[in-house]
C-alpha positions in Angstrom: 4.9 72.6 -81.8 6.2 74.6 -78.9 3.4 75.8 -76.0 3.0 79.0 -76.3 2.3 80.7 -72.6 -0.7 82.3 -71.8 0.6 85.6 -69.8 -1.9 87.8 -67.6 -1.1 91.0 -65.1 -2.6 90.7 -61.8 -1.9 92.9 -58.4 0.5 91.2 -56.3 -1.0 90.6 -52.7 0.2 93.1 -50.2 1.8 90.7 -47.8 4.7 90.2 -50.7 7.8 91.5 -49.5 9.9 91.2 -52.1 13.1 92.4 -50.4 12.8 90.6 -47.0 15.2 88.5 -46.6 17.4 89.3 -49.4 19.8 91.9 -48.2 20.5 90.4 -44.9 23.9 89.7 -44.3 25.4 86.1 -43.6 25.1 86.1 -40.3 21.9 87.4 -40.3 20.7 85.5 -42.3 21.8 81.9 -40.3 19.9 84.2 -37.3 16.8 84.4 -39.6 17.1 80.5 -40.8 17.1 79.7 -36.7 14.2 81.4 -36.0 12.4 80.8 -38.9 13.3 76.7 -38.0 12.5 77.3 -34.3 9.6 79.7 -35.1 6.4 79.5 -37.5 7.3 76.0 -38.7 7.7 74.0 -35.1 4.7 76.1 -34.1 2.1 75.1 -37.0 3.2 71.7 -36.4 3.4 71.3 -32.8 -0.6 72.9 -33.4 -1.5 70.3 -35.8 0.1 68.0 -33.3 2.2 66.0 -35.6 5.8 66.8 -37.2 7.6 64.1 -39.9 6.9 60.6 -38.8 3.9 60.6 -36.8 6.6 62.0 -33.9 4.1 64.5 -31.3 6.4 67.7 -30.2 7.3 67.2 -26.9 8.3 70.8 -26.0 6.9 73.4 -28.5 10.5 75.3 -28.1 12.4 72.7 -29.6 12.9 71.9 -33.5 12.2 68.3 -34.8 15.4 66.3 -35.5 14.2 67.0 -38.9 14.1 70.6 -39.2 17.2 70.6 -37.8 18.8 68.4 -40.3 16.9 70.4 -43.0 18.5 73.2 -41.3 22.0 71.7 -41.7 21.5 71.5 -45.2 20.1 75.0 -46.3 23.5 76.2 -44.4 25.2 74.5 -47.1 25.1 78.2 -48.9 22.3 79.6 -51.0 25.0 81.0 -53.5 26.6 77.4 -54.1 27.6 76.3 -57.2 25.8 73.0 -58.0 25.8 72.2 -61.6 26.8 68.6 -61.4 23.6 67.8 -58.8 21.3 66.6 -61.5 23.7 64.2 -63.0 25.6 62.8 -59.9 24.7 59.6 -59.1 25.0 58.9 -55.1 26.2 55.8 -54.4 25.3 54.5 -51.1 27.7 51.9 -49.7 30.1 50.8 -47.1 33.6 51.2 -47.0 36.2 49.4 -45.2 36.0 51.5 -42.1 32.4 49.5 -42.0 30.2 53.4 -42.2 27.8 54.3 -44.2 28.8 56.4 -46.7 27.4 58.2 -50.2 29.9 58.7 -52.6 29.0 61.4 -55.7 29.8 59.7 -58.9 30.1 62.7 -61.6 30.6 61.8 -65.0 32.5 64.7 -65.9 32.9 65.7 -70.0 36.4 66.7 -69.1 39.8 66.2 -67.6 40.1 69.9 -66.0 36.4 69.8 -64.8 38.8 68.0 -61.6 39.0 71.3 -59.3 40.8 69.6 -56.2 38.2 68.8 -53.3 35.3 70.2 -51.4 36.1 72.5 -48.1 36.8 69.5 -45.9 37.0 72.9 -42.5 33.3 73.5 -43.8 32.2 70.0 -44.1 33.4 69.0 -40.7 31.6 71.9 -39.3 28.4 71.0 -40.5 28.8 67.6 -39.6 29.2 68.4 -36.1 25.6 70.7 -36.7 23.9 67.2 -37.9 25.5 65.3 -34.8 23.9 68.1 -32.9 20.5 67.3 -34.7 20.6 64.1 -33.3 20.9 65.0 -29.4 25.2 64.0 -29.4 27.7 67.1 -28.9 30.8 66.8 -30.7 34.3 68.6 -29.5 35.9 69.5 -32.6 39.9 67.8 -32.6 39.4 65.5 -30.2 42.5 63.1 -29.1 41.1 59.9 -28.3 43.1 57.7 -26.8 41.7 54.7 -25.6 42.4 50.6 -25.9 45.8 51.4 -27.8 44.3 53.7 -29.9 45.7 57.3 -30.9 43.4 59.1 -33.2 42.2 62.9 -33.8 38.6 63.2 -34.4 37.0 65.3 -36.0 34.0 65.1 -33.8 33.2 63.1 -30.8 30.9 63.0 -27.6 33.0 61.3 -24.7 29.6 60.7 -22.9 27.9 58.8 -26.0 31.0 57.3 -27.2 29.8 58.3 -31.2 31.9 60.8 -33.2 33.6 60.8 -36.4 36.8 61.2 -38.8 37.0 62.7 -42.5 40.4 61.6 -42.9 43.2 63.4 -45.2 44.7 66.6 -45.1 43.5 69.8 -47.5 46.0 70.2 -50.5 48.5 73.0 -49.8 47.2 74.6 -53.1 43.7 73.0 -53.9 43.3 73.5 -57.5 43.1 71.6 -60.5 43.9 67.7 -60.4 44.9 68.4 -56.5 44.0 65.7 -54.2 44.5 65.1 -50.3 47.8 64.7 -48.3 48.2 61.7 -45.8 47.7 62.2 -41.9 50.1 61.7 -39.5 50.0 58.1 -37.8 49.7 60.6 -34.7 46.3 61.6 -35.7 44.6 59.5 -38.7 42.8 56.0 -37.9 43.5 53.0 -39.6 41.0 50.2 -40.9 42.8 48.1 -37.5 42.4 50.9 -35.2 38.4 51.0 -35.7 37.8 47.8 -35.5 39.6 48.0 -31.8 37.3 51.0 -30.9 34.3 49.4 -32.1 34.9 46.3 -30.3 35.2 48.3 -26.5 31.9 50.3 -28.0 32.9 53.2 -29.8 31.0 54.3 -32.8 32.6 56.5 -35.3 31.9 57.4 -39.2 34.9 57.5 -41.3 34.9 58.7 -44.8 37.7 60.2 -47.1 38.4 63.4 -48.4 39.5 62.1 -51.6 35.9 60.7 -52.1 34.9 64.5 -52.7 36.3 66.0 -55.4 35.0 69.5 -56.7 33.7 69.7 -60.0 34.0 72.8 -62.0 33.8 74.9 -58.3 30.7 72.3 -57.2 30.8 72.5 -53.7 27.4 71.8 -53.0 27.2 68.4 -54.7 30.0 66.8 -52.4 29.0 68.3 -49.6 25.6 67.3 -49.8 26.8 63.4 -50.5 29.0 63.8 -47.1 26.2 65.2 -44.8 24.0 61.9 -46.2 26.9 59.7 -45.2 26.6 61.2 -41.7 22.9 61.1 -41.5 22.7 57.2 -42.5 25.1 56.8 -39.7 23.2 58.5 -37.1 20.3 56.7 -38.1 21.7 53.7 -36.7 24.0 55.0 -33.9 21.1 56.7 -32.3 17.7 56.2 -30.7 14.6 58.3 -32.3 13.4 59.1 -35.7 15.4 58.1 -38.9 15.7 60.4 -41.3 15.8 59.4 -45.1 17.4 61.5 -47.0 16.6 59.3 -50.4 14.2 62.0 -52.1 16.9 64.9 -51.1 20.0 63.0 -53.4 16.7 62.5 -56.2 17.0 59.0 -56.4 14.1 58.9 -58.0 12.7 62.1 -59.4 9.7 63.8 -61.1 9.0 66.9 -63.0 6.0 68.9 -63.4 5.3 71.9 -66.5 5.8 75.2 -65.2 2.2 76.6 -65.6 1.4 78.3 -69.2 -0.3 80.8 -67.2 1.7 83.3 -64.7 0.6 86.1 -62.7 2.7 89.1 -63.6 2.8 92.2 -61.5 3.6 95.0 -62.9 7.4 95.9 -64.2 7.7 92.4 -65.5 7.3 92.2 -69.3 7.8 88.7 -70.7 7.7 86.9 -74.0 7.6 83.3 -75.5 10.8 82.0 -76.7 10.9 78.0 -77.9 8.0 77.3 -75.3 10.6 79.1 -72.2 8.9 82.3 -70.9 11.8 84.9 -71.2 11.5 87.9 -68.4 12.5 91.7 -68.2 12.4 93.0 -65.1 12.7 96.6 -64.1 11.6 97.0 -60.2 12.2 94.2 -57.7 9.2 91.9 -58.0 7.6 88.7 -56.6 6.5 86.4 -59.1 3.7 83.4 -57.6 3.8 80.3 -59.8 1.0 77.9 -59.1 1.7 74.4 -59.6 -2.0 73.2 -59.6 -3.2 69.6 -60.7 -4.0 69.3 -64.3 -0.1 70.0 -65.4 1.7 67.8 -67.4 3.8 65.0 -65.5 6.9 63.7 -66.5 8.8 60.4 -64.4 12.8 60.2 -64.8 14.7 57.2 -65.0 18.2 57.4 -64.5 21.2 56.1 -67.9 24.6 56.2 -68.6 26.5 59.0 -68.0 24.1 61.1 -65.2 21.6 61.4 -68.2 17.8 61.2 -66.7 15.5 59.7 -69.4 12.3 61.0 -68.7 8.7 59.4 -69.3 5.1 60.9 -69.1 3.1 60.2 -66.1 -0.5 60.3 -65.5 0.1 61.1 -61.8 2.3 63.2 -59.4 4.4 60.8 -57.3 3.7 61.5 -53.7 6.3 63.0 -51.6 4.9 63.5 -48.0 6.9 61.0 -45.0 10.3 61.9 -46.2 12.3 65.2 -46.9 12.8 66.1 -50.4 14.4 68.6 -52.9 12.9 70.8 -55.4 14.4 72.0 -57.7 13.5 75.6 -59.7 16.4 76.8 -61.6 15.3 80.4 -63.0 17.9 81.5 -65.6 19.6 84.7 -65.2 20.0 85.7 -68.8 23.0 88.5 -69.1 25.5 86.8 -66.7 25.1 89.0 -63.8 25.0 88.1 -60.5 22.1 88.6 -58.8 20.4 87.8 -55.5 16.6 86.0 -55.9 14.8 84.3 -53.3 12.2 81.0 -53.6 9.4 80.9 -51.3 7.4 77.1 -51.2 4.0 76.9 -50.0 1.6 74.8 -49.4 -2.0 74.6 -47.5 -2.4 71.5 -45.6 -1.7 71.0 -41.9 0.6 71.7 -40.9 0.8 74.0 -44.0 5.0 74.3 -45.5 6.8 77.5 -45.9 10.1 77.3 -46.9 12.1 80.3 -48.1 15.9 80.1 -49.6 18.2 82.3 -51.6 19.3 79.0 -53.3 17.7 77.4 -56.9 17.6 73.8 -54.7 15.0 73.7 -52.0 15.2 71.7 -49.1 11.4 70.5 -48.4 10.0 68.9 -44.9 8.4 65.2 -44.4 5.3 67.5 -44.8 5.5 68.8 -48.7 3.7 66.5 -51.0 4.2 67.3 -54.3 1.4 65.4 -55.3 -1.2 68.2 -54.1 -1.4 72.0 -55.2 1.7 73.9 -54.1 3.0 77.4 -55.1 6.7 79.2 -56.0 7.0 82.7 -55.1 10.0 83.7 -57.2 11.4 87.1 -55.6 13.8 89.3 -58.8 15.5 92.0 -59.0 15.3 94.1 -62.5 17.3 92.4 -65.0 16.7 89.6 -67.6 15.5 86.0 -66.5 14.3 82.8 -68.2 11.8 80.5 -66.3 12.4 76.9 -66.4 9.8 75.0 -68.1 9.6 72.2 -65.4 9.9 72.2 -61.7 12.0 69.2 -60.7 10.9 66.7 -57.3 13.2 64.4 -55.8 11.0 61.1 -55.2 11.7 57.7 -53.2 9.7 55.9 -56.3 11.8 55.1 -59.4 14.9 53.6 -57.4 
């Protein structure tokens, strides 16, 4: 018997503003995602005196090496397609080139689901942004030359002595069944090559372009397995913090019910359909959704084929000491597309606010999904479906 939603109309606070930030552009937007990194968050935590890992601010100006790897991933793109996330498995391993790297696995249905690979100019570029995070800057096309070696990087610090190399070349035309070209021996690095620079104490993280193929225009999913690659390196090429990114690729994972009961301001009408709670819309509108204890609990286990078998649970898994993803993917019912934004909150100290134009939120070391938190879903007027669960990457379950 399908739950049938209990659906009440209450004013929505005043301090809503529904269209702030959604019709900034993309630059101003990156602007807004630095101050907001730099800003309110580094100041509530550098207050409370603690940021992820028990590590004290040092200079209240400065974001964590967290928030700026957080930061790295939100630029992924709030519009990104990302419908193979939920049933990629990440394979962490470590190739010949001896770096650590996370390889999607995506059990596609289909032979044409194979749309080339991901934007190797992008995925570079943000990898330099995660070196950065770490304290190392990286010159973009660097020639090193050095013991014998002849090699183009596609990041490196001469200082540190740490950069990296996705190696292969972007298909002339990258569509369907397209895969990288070969480098020059001028400017790719063989297995032999690394093992040379390691040995006078370079460090660099190789990967492969082929390793990232784009699934039915998936960008995000790739992407998000390179940047973890990166990250695992850094953790061990680096002094300070590690940062686990575990909960953020869902290794294990958790849901909780979307609340039966909603506040609805007014313009939103809504109706019960198969226990979903379908929307109309006709001004622009923030939605809060508590997620308060007392919800149903579900605990997913990973099968064949990216399927996630899922369990009931008498308890949220905990989710504070580690980043995470959540995961609220509201429906937008006639096709169109449409901007909507997702603000997280949670009271605690430090207390979270995140706010994202994406369905897939990147949550701090500080979020624990085990304790009360809220949704504030901002729409535009149209037709929308609410998911019936909120999904919460987890370290539990591996």
């Amino acid at each position: 018997m399908s739950r049938k939603p209990r659906i009440e109309k209450r004013q929505v606070p005043s301090d809503y503003a529904p269209r702030y930030p959604r019709d900034l552009s993309a630059d101003e937007y990156r602007q807004f995602l630095e101050r907001d990194t730099k800003g309110r968050l580094l100041r509530t935590a550098a207050a409370a005196g603690v940021l992820s890992g028990g590590l004290v601010a040092q200079d209240k100006d400065a974001p964590s090496r967290e928030e700026q790897v957080l930061a790295v991933l939100r630029a992924i793109g709030g519009h990104e397609r990302s419908s193979w996330f939920e049933r990629t498995d990440f394979a962490m391993t470590k190739n010949a080139y001896d770096s650590p790297v996370v390889v999607p696995r995506v059990p596609i249905s289909f032979g044409n689901s194979h749309n080339g690979v991901f934007d190797a100019g992008r995925a570079r570029h943000l990898a330099r942004q995660m070196f950065r995070a770490y304290g190392l800057e990286t010159k973009p096309g660097f020639a090193l030359r050095a013991d014998g070696v002849e090699a183009r990087l596609d990041g490196f610090d001469p200082k540190a002595k740490v950069g990296f190399k996705l190696r292969g070349k972007m298909p002339a035309d990258n569509k369907m069944f397209a895969m990288p070209g070969p480098e020059s021996a001028t400017t790719d690095l063989s297995e032999v090559e690394a093992k040379i620079l390691r040995q006078s104490g370079h460090e660099i993280h190789v990967a492969d372009l082929s390793h990232y193929a784009v699934m039915d225009g998936d960008q995000f999913t790739g992407t998000v397995a390179y940047l973890a690659g990166i990250v695992a390196f850094l953790n061990g090429a680096t002094d300070g913090p590690d940062i686990s990114l575990d909960a953020v690729l869902m290794r294990g994972r958790q849901r909780i019910a979307t609340p039966a009961k909603i506040e609805l301001p007014k313009g939103v009408r809504a109706r019960d359909f198969h226990g979903a709670i379908h929307l109309e819309v006709d001004r622009d509108v923030t939605i809060p959704i508590h997620f308060e204890r007392g919800l149903a609990v579900e605990i997913g286990a990973r099968g064949e084929r990216g399927v996630t078998h899922w369990r009931k649970s008498e308890r949220r898994a905990p989710t504070a000491g580690t980043p995470s993803m959540v995961e609220f993917l509201v429906g937008i019912r006639d096709g169109t597309m449409r901007k909507m934004r997702r603000r997280l909150v949670q009271k605690g100290e430090p207390p979270v606010h995140v706010e994202t134009n994406a369905s897939r939120i990147f949550t701090p070391s500080w979020f624990d999904a085990s304790k009360p938190f809220t949704i504030l879903v901002e729409l535009s007027p149209g037709p929308y479906s609410l998911p019936k669960w909120v999904t919460i990457g987890t370290t539990e379950g591996r």
